[in-house]
C-alpha positions in Angstrom: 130.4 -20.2 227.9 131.5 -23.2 226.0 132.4 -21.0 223.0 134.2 -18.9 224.8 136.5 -21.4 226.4 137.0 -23.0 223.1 137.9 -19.7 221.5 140.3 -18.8 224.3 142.3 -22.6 224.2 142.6 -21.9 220.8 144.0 -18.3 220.9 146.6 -19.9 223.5 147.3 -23.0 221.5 148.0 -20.4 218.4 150.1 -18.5 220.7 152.3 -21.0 221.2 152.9 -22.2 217.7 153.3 -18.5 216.8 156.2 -18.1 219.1 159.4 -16.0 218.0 162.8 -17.8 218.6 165.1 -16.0 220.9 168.6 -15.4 220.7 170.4 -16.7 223.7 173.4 -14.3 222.8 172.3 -11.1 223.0 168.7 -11.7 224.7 168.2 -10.2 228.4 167.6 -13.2 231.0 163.3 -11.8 230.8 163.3 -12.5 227.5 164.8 -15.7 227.5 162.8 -16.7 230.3 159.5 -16.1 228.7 160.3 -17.7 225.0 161.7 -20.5 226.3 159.8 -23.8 227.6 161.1 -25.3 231.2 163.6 -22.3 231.8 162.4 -19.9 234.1 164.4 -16.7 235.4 167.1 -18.4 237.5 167.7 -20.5 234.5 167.7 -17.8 231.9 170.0 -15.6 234.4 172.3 -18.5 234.9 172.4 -18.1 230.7 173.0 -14.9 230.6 175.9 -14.9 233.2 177.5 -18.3 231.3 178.1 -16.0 228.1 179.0 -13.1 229.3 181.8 -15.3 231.4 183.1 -17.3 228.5 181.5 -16.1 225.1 178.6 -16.8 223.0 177.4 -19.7 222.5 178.5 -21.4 219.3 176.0 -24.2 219.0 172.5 -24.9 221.2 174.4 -27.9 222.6 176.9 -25.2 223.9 173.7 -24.5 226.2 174.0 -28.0 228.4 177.0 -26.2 229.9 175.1 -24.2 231.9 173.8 -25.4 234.9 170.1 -26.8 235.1 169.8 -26.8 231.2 169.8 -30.6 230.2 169.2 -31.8 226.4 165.3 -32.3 227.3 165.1 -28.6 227.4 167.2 -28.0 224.1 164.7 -30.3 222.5 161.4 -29.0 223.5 163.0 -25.5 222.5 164.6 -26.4 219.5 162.5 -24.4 217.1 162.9 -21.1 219.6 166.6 -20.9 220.1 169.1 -18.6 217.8 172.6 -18.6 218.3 173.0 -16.2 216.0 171.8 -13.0 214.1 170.6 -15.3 210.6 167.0 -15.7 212.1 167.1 -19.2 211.6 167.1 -21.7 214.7 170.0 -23.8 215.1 169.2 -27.4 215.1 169.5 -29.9 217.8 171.3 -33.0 218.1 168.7 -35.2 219.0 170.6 -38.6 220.0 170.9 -38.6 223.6 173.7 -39.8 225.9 173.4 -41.1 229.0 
């Protein structure tokens, strides 16, 4: 049993570190719900509905304007958000102001 449980914590934990970045300007609110750490669906739909308003989002940082998204967020994501199409994640300003 011991095995098992071992073998199953380290399937998840590989899971996580295998996660594909998702990009907040063209993914559906699902998606971004599930890729991302501390957003659930309210949160991803509240994404989704911010760019389709006023555009896509330029930078990550863009994200904070959307409500409920706070820089804590943008940083525990920060390997798994895409602003664009080049596959590479956009980096994160990591000084924060209070």
């Amino acid at each position: 049993m011991k095995k098992l449980l071992m073998l199953l914590a380290l399937f998840i934990v590989n899971s996580m570190a295998m996660a594909t970045p998702v990009n907040v300007n063209s993914a559906d609110a699902k998606t971004i719900a599930d890729a991302l750490a501390g957003i659930g669906q309210k949160k991803a739909e509240a994404i989704v509905k911010y760019r389709s308003e006023k555009g896509p989002f330029k930078t990550v940082e863009d994200l904070t304007q959307v409500k409920g998204i706070t820089k804590k967020i943008l940083e525990k994501n920060t390997n798994d958000i895409l602003v664009s199409d080049t596959g590479t994640p956009a980096p994160v300003k990591t000084e924060i102001k209070k």
